[in-house]
DOLOBA-405088 format. One line per field, with one value per residue: residue number from 1; x, y, z of N, C-alpha, C in turn. Coordinates in steps of 0.05 Angstrom, whole numbers. Example, Ala and Ser with C-alpha at 12.3 -4.5 7.8 and 13.67 -1.06 7.14 Angstrom:
residues 2
nr c(1,2)
n_x c(264,257)
n_y c(-114,-45)
n_z c(156,142)
ca_x c(246,273)
ca_y c(-90,-21)
ca_z c(156,143)
c_x c(264,258)
c_y c(-66,1)
c_z c(156,157)
END
This chain:
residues 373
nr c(1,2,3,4,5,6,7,8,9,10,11,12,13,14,15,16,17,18,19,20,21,22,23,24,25,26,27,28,29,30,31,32,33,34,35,36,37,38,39,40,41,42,43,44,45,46,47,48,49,50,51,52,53,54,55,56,57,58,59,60,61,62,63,64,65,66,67,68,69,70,71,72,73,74,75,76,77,78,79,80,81,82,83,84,85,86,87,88,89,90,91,92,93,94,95,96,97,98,99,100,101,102,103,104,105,106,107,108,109,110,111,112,113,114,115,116,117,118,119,120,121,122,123,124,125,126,127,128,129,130,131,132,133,134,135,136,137,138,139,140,141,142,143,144,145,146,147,148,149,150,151,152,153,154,155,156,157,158,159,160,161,162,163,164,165,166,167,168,169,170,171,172,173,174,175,176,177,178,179,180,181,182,183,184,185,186,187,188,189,190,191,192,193,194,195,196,197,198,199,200,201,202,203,204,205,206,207,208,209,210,211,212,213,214,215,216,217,218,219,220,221,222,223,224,225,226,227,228,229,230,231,232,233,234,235,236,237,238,239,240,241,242,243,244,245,246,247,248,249,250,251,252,253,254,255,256,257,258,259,260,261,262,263,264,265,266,267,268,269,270,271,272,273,274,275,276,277,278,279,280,281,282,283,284,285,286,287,288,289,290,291,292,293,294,295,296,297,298,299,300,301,302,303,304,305,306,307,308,309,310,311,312,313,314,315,316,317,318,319,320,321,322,323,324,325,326,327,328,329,330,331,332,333,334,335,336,337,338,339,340,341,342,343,344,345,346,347,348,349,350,351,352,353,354,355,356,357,358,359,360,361,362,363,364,365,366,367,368,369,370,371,372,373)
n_x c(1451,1412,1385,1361,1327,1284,1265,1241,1204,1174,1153,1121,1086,1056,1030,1000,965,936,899,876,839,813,785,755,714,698,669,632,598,580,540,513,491,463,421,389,373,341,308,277,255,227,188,168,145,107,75,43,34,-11,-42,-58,-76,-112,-148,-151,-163,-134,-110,-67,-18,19,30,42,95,126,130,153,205,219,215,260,307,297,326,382,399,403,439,487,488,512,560,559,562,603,592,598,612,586,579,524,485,490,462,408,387,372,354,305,291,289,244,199,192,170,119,98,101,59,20,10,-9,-66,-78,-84,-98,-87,-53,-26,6,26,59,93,120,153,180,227,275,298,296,336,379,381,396,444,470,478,501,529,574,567,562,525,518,498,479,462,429,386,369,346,302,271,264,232,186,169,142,114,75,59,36,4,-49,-102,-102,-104,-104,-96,-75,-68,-44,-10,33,40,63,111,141,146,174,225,237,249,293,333,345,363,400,437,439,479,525,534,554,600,631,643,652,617,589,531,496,516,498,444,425,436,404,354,317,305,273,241,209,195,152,124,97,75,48,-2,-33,-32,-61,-96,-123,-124,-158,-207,-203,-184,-129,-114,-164,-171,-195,-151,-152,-125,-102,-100,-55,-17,-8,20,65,91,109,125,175,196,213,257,290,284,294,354,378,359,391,435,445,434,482,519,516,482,446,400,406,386,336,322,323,278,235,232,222,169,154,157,123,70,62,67,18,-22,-10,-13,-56,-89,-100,-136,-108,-77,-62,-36,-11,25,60,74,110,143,171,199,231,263,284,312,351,383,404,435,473,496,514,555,584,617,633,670,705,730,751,785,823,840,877,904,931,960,997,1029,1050,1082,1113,1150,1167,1196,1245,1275,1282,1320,1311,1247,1261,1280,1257,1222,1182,1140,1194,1212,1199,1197,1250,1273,1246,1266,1315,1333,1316,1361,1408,1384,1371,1421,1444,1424,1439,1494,1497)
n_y c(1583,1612,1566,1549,1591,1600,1550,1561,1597,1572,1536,1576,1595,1553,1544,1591,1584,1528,1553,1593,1561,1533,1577,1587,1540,1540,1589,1574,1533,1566,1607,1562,1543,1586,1608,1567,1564,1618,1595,1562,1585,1631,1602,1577,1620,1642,1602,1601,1656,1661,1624,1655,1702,1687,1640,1660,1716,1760,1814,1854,1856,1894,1922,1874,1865,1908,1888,1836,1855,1881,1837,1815,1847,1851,1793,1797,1828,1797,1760,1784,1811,1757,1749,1727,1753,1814,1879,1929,1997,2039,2091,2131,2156,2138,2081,2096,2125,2079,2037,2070,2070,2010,2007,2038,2014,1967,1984,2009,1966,1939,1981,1974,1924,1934,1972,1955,1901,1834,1808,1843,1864,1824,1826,1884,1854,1822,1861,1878,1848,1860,1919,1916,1901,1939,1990,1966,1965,2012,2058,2024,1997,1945,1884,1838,1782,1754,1703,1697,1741,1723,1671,1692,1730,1677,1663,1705,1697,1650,1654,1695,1666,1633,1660,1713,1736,1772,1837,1896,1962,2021,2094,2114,2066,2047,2091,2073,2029,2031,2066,2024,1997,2014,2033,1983,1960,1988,1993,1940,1934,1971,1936,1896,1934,1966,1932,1908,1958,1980,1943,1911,1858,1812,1808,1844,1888,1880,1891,1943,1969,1951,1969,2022,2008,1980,2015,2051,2030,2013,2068,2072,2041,2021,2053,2049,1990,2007,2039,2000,1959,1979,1963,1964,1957,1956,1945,1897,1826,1781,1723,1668,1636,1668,1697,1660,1647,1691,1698,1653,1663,1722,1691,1656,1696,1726,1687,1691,1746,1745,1716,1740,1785,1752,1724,1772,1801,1750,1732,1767,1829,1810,1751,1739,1759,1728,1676,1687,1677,1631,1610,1635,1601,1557,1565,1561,1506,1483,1499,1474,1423,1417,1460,1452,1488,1521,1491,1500,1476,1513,1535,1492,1493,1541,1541,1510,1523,1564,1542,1518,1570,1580,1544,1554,1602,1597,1564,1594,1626,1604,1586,1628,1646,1611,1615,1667,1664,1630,1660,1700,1657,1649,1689,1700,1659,1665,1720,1694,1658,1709,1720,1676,1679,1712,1713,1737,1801,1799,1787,1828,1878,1875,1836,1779,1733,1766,1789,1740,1733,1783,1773,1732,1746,1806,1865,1901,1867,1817,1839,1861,1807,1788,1819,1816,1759)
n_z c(1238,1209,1184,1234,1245,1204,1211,1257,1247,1206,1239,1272,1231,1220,1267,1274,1227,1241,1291,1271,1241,1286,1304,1254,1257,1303,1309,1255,1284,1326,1289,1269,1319,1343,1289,1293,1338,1342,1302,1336,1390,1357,1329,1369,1397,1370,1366,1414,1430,1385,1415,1447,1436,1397,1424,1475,1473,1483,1455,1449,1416,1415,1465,1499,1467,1493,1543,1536,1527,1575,1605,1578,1584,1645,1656,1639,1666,1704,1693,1683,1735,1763,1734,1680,1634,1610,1628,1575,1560,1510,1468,1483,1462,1413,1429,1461,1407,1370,1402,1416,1354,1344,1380,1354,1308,1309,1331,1284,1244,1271,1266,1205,1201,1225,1195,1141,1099,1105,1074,1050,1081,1091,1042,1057,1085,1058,1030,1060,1054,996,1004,1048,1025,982,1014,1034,988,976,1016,1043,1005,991,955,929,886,830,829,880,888,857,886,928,899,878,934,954,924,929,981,974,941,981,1021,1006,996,988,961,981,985,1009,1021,1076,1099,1067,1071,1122,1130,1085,1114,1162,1136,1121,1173,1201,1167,1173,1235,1230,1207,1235,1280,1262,1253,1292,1332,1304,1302,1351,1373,1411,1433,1424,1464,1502,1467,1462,1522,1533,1499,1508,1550,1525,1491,1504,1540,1496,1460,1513,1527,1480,1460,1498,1475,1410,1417,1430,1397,1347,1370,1389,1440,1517,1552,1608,1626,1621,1636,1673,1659,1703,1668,1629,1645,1658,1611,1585,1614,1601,1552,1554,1573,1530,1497,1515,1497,1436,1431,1446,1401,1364,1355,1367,1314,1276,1284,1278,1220,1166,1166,1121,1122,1167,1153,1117,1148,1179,1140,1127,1180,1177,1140,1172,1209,1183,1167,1217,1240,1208,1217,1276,1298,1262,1214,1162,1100,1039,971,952,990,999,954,955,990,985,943,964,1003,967,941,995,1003,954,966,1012,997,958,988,1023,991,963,1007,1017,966,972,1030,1015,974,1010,1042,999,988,1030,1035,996,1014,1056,1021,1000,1051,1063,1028,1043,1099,1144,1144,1148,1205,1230,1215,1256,1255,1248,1266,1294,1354,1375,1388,1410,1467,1488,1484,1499,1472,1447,1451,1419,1362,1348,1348,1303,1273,1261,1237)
ca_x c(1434,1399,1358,1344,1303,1274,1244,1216,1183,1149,1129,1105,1064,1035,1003,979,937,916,891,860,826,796,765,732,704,675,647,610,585,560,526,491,468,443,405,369,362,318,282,259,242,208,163,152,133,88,40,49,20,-29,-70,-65,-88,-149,-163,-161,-175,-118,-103,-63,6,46,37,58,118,139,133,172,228,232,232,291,320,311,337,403,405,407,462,503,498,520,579,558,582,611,573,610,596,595,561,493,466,475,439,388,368,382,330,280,288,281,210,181,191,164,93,94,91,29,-7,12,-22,-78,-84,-74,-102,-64,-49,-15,17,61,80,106,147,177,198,250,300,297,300,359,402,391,409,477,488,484,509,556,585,566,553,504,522,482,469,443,401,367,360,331,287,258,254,205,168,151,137,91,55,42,22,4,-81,-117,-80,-127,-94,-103,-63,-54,-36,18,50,50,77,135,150,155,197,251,264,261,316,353,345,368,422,448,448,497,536,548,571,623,637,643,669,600,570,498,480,513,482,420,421,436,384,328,309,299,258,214,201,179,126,101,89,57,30,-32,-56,-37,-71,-131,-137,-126,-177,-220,-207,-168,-104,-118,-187,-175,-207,-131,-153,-100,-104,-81,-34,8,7,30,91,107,113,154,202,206,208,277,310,272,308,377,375,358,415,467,440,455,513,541,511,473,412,392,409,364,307,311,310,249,214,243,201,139,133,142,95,41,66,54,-13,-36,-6,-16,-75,-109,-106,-134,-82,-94,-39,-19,2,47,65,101,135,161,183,210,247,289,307,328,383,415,425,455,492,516,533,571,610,626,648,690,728,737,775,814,836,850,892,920,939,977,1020,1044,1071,1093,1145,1166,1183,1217,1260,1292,1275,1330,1288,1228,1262,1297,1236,1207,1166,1146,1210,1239,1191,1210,1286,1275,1237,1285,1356,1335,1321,1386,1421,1382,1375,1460,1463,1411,1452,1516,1486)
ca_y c(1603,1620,1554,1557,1621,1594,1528,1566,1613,1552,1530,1597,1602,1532,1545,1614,1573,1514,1573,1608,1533,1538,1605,1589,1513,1555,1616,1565,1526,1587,1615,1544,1553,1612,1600,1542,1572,1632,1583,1536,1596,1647,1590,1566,1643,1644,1590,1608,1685,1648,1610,1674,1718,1674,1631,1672,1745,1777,1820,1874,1855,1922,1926,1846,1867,1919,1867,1816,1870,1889,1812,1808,1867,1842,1763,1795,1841,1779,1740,1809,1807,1729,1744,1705,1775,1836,1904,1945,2020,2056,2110,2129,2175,2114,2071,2115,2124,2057,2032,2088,2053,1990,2007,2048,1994,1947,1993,2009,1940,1930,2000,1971,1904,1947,1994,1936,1878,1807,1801,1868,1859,1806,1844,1893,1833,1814,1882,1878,1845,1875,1951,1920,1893,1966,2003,1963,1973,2049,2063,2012,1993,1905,1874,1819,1778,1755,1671,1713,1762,1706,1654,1716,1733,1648,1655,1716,1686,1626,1658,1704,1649,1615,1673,1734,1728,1789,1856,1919,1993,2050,2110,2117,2041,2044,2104,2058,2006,2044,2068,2005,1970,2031,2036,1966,1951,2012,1977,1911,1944,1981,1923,1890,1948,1972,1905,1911,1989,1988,1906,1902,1828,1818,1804,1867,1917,1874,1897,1967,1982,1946,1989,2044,1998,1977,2043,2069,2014,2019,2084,2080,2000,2020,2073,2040,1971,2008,2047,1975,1937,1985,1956,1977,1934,1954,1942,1867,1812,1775,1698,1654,1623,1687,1699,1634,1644,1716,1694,1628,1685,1733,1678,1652,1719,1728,1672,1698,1775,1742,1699,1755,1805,1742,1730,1782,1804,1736,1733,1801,1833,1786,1721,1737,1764,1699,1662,1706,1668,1596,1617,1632,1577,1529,1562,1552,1479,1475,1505,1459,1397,1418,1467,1445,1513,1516,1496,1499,1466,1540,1543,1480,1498,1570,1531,1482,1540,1587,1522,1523,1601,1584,1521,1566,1625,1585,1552,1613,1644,1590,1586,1648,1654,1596,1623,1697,1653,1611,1674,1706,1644,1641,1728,1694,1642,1687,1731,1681,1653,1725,1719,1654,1677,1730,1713,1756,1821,1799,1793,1853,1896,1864,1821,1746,1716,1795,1803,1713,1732,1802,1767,1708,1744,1821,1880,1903,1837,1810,1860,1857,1786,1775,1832,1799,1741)
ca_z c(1252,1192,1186,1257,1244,1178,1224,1278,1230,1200,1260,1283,1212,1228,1300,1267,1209,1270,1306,1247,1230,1308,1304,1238,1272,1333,1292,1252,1310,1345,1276,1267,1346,1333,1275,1309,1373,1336,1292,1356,1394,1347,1326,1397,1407,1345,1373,1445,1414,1369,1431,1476,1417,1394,1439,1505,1472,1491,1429,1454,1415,1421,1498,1501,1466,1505,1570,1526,1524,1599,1619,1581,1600,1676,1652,1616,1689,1721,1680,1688,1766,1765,1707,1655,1611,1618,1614,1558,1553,1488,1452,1502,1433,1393,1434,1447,1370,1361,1425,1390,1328,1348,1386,1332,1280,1323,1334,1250,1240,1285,1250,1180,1206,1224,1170,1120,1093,1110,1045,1036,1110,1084,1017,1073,1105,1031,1022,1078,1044,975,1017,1063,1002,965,1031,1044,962,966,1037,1059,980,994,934,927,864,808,843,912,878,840,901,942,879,891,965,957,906,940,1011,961,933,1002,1045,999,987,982,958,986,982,1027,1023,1103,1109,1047,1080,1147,1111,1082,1146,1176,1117,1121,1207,1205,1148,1182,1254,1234,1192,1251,1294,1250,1243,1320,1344,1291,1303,1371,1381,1435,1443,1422,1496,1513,1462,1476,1557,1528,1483,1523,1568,1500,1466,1524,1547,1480,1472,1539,1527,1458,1456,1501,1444,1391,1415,1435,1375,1330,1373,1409,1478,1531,1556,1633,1633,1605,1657,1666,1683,1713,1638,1611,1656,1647,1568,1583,1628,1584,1521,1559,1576,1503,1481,1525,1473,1408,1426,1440,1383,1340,1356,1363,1291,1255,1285,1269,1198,1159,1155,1100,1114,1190,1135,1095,1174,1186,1120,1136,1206,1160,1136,1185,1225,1167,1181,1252,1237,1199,1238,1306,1299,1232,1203,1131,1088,1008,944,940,1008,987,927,957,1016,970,918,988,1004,941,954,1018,998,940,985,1026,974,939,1013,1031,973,960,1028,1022,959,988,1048,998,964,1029,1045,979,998,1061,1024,974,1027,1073,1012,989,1070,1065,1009,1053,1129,1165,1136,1169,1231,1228,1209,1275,1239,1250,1300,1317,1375,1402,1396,1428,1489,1491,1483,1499,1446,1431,1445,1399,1336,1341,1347,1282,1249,1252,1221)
c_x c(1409,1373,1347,1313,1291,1255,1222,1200,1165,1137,1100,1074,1045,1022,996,961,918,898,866,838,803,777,754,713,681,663,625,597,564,542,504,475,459,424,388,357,327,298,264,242,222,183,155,135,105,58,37,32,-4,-53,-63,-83,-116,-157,-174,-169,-148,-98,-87,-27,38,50,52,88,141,142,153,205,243,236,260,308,331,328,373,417,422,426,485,515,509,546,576,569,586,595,605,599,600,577,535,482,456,457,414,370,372,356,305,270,272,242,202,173,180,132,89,94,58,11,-5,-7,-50,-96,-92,-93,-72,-46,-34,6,37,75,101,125,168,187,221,265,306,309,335,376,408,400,446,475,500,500,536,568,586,556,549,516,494,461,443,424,372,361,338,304,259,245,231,180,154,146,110,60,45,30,0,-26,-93,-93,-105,-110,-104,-85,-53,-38,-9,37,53,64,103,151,166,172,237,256,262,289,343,371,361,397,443,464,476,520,556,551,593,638,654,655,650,596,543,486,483,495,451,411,420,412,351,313,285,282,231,194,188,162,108,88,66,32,1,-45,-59,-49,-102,-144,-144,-152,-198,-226,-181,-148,-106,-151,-193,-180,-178,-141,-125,-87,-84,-57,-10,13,17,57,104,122,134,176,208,222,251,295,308,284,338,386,381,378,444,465,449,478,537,544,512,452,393,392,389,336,296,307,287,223,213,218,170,135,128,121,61,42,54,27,-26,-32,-18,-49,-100,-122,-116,-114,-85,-56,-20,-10,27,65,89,117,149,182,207,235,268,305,323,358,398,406,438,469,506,526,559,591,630,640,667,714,735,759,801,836,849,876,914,943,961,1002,1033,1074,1093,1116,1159,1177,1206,1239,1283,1284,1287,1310,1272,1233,1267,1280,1217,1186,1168,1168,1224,1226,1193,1243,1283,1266,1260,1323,1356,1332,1337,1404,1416,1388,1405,1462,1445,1421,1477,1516,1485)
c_y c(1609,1598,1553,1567,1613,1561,1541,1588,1599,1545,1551,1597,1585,1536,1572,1602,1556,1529,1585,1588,1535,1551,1602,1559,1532,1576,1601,1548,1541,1605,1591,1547,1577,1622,1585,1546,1600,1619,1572,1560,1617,1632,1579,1593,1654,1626,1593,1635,1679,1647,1636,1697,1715,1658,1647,1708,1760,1795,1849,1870,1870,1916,1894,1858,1880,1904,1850,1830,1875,1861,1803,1819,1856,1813,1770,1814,1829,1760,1762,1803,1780,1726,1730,1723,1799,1862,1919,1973,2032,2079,2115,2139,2151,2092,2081,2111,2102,2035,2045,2071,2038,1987,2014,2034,1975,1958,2003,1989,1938,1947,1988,1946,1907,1959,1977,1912,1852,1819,1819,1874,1833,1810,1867,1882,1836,1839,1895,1875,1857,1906,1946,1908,1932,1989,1993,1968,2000,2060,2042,1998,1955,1901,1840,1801,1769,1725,1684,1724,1742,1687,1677,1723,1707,1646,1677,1715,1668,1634,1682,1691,1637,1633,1704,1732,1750,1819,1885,1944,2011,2071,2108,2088,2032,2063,2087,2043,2016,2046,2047,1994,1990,2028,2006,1949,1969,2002,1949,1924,1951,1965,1903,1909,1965,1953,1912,1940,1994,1956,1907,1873,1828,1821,1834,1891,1909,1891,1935,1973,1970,1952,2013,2035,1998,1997,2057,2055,2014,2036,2087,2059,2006,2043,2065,2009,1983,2018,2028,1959,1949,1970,1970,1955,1928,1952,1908,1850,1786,1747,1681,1638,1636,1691,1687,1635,1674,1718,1661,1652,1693,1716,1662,1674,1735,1714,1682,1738,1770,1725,1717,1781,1787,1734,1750,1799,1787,1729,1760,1796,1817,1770,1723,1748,1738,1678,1671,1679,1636,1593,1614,1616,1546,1536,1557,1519,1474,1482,1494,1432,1403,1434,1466,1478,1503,1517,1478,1482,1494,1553,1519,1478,1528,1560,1514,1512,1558,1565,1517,1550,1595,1559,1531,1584,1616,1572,1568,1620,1624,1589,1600,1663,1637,1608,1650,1686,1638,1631,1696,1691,1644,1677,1711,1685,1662,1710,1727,1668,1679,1727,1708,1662,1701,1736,1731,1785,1817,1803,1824,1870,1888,1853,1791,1738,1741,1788,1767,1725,1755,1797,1746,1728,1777,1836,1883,1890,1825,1815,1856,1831,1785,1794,1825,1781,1752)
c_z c(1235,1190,1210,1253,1224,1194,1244,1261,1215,1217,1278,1255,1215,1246,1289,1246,1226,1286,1296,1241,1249,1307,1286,1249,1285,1325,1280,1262,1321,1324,1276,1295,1348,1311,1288,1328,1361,1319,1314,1364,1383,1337,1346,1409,1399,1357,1400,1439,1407,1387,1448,1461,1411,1406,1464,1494,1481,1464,1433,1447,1423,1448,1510,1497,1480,1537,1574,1536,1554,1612,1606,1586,1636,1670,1652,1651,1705,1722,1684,1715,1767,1741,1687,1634,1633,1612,1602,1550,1527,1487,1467,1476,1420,1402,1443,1427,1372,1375,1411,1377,1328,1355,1365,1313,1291,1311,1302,1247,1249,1268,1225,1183,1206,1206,1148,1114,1106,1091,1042,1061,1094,1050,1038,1086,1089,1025,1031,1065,1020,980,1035,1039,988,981,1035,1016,966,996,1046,1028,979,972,937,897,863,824,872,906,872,863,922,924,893,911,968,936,908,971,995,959,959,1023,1032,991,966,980,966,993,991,1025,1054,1111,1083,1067,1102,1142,1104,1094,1160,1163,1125,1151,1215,1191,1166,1209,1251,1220,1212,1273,1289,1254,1268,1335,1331,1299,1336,1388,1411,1430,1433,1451,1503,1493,1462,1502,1549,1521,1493,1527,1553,1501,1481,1531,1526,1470,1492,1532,1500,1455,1474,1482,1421,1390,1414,1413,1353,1336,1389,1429,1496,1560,1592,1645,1625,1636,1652,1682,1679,1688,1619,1621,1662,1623,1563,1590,1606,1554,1524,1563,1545,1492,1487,1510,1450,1414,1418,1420,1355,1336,1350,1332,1268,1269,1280,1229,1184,1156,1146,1103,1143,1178,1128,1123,1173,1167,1126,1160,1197,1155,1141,1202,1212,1169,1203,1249,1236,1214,1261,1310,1276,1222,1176,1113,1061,987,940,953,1008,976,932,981,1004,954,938,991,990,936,966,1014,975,956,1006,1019,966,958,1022,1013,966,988,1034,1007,969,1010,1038,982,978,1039,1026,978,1023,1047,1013,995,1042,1054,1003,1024,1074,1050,1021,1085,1143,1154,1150,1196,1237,1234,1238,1268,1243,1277,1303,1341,1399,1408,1415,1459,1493,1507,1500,1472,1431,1425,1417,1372,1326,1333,1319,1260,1237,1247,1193)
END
């Protein structure tokens, strides 16, 4: 009787590791397509932006964005009504602040762009990750080691050297800047953080927080474009020109949102920062290939250097997330022979094969017959 119970408890432990094997296969499947999916699109969005920006005049980014936001809002409406997911309700407060957030950090970006030099506009980019590593230290207790710090260190040292020019200082455009580095670290932090909290979907706290985000752009994106570019967003002459590179955007713009929520909710903060830079600087690539942007040895020279960030932090992440799993695994074994070494106990305690025998024989049937054993 005894080995009986001592075989099917191996077999049970085996289809629980087979299982375990699966779910890590298809997790990193659906991280690599989601990585890829936000590189294709945010740089198909970037030059798609680019020719509607300078070629056709249409310089009214904020109010775009908030357009971007309600076509995906209606898209994610539309996969809803047809089941492709489930709507999941949680928290209305937290999404809410969370929708807020999201806009505000959006339109502080644009005034810091504004306010700012280039050049001092993408010291504001690089200060993302640096701000979201010392937020999860002190608030959520994640520790970064020493390999990560230092490949992160690389990756903004060579996205420095290839994009960073002119450095020009304003008081009102530092404080904007600030601004923008903190509710966007906070924002991206969050999104990570209420998927997990609340076990939502990216799609779904996407469809949620939409609505927020859109709405508080609409409302701000025609003041803060007009005040950036003195013009005025409803007074723009919309030819049929514009109006196809305005609808090609928003429908990019619909992959480059869900991309960036299934992102870091499947990764963190950080590793969709260091995407962000990977982004930079292929689009200084495509620039130069596709649109023959000016492109100098020292715009080379920091994509080559960014390049070497980006393969150890993904070296050290990977590794370090391999042994964390091996020493997780190696946490399983251990328990699974102080099981072996006294199987009836496990059952007993309803543990492992109590809850097959109790479906098989009955509760109390059972328990008796595995006691008189």
């Amino acid at each position: 009787m005894s080995s009986g119970l001592i075989k099917s408890w191996s077999v049970s432990r085996s289809n629980m590791g087979e299982n375990q094997q699966q779910q890590q296969q298809r997790f990193q499947l659906g991280t690599i397509g989601a990585l890829s999916l936000s590189v294709v699109s945010s740089v198909s969005i970037v030059i798609c932006n680019k020719a509607l920006i300078t070629t056709l005049g249409f310089c009214f980014a904020t109010t775009l964005t908030s357009w971007h936001l309600l076509v995906t809002f209606c898209s994610l409406h539309v996969a809803l009504w047809v089941k492709l997911f489930e709507h999941k309700g949680f928290d209305q407060k937290t999404v809410l602040g969370f929708g807020i957030l999201n806009g505000t950090s959006i339109g502080l970006l644009n005034l810091s762009l504004g306010f700012n030099s280039v050049g001092f506009y993408q010291m504001t980019k690089l200060a993302i990750i640096p701000c979201t590593v010392l937020l999860e230290t002190l608030f959520f207790r994640k520790q970064f080691s020493r390999n990560v710090q230092l490949s992160l260190t690389v990756l903004l040292l060579g996205v420095g050297i290839a994009t960073v020019t002119d450095l020009q200082l304003n008081v009102v455009g530092s404080v904007l800047s600030l601004l923008a580095v903190v509710t966007t670290c906070v924002a991206q932090i969050m999104t990570n953080t209420i998927q997990k909290k609340f076990k939502v979907s990216s799609t779904q706290l996407l469809y949620q927080s939409c609505p927020y985000q859109a709405l508080t752009l609409f409302l701000v994106g025609p003041f803060v474009d007009g005040f950036l570019t003195n013009k005025n967003v409803f007074s723009f002459t919309y030819t049929p020109y514009v109006l196809a590179f305005i609808v090609l955007s928003c429908l990019i713009s619909v992959s480059v949102n869900f991309s960036t929520f299934l992102v870091i909710g499947k990764t963190s903060p950080v590793t969709y920062q260091v995407l962000g830079h990977l982004k930079t600087c292929l689009v200084l690539a495509f620039g130069y290939i596709l649109l023959r942007d000016p492109f100098s040895w020292r715009n080379i020279l920091g994509i080559l250097v960014a390049v070497v960030g980006m393969v150890l932090y993904s070296y050290y992440c990977t590794r370090e997330s391999q042994q964390q799993k091996a020493s997780e695994a190696s946490a399983q074994l251990s328990q699974a022979k102080e099981s072996e070494s006294d199987p009836l106990i496990t059952v007993e305690n309803g543990d492992g094969l109590g809850d097959p025998i109790y479906r098989l024989s009955g509760k109390e049937h059972g328990k008796q017959s595995l006691m008189w054993v």
